[in-house]
Every structure is written in C-alpha cells, then in structure tokens.
C-alpha positions in Angstrom: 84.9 120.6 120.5 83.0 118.4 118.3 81.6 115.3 120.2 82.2 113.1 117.4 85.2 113.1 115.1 86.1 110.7 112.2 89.5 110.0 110.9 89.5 108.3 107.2 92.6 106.3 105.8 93.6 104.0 103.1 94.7 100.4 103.4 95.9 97.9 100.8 92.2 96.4 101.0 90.1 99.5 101.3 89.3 102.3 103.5 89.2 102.4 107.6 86.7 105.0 109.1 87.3 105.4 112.8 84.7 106.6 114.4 85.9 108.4 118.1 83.0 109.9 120.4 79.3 109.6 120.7 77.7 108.9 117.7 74.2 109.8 118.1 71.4 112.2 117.0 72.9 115.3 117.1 76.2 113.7 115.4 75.1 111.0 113.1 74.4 112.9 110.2 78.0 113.8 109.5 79.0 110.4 109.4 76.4 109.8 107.3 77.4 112.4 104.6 81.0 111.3 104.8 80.1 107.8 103.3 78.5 109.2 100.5 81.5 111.4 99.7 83.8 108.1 100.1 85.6 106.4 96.6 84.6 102.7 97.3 85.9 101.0 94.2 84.4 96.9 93.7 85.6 94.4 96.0 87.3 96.9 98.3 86.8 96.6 102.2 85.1 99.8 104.2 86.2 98.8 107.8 84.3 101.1 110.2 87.2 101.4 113.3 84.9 101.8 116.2 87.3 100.8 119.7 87.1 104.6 120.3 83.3 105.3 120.5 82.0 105.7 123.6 78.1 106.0 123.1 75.6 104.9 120.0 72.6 105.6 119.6 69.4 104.2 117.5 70.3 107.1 114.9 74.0 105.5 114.8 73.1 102.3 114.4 71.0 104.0 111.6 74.6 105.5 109.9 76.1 101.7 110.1 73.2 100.1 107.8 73.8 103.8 105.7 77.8 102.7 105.4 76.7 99.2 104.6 74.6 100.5 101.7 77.3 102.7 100.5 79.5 99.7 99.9 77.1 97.1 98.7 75.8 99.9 96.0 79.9 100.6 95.3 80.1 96.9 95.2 82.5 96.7 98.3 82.6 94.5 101.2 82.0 96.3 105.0 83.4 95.1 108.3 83.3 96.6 111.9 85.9 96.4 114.0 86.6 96.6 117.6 82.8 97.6 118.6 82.7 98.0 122.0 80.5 95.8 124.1 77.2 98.4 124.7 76.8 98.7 120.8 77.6 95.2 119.9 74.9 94.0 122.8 72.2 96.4 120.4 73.7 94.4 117.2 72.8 91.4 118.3 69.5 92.0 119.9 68.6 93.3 116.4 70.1 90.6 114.4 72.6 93.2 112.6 75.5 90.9 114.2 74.1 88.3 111.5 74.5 91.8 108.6 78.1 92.7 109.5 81.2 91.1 109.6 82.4 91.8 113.2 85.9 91.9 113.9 88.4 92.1 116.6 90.4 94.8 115.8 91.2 96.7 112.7 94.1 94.6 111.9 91.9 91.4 111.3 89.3 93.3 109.6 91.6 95.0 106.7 93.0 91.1 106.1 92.4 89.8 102.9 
C-alpha cells in the first residue's frame, strides 16, 4: 500500500488534486510528475484538496511551490484547500501563506 495516493477531478473552474497520506521524501516526487502531466488551460483554478494529508514534509512543501509553477506557466490560478493545521503552521513560518490562496474547504476554493 502506497503511503500517498492522489485522486484528480474536474470542476467547472479547474482541476482538484487531493492529496491523502504523507507527502514527503520518499512520495513527493509522484506528485510532482503528476502536475506536469496535468491540462491547465488559462484562467483555470488547480485546487490542491489537502484535509486528508496526514504528514508534509520540506520535500512537500517543495511539490506545492512545483504545482504553483505549473499553473502560473499554464497561466492558471492555484488555491489549497483544507490544509491541516501542522502544514499550514510551516506556510506561515515561511511566508508561503502570503504565495497561496488558502481555503477552507474545497467548496470555497473551486468558487468563482
């Protein structure tokens, strides 16, 4: 059983990427080869679903600013949603609160 899985969907505004498990050394780099593999079409939203990860790591944080690239070269917006309080402590200890739109939930982040 893989430690990290990823589930990818369509919305009307873009494309969700939940992210369930430990996102870390060992499992980052799968994440970070799904984004490149990812249609982002102009002023879509890539919301990264993250209420289901349990651990992240510097090398995760690393696949975030990776996703965040991917859009802004695709010319789409990024959001996370629902990061759980460990991570989002990191975030703003590194400033990257002030980089990515932080949401709620998924539901407010797929809003137009």
């Amino acid at each position: 059983m893989s430690l990290l899985d990823i589930e990818v969907r369509a919305t009307a505004t873009g494309l969700v990427v939940e992210v369930v498990g430990e996102l870390d050394y060992g499992t980052s780099a799968a994440l970070r080869e799904l984004f490149t593999t990812l249609p982002l079409e102009p002023g879509q939203r890539l919301v990264l679903d993250l209420a289901r990860m349990a651990f992240c790591d510097s090398s995760g944080i690393s696949a975030l600013i990776a996703a965040r690239n991917h859009a802004q070269s695709a010319g789409a917006e990024i959001a996370l949603a629902a990061v759980p309080a460990n991570t989002l402590r990191v975030l703003r200890v590194v400033g990257l609160d002030q980089v990515f739109p932080l949401h709620p939930d998924v539901e407010s982040a797929i809003r137009p």
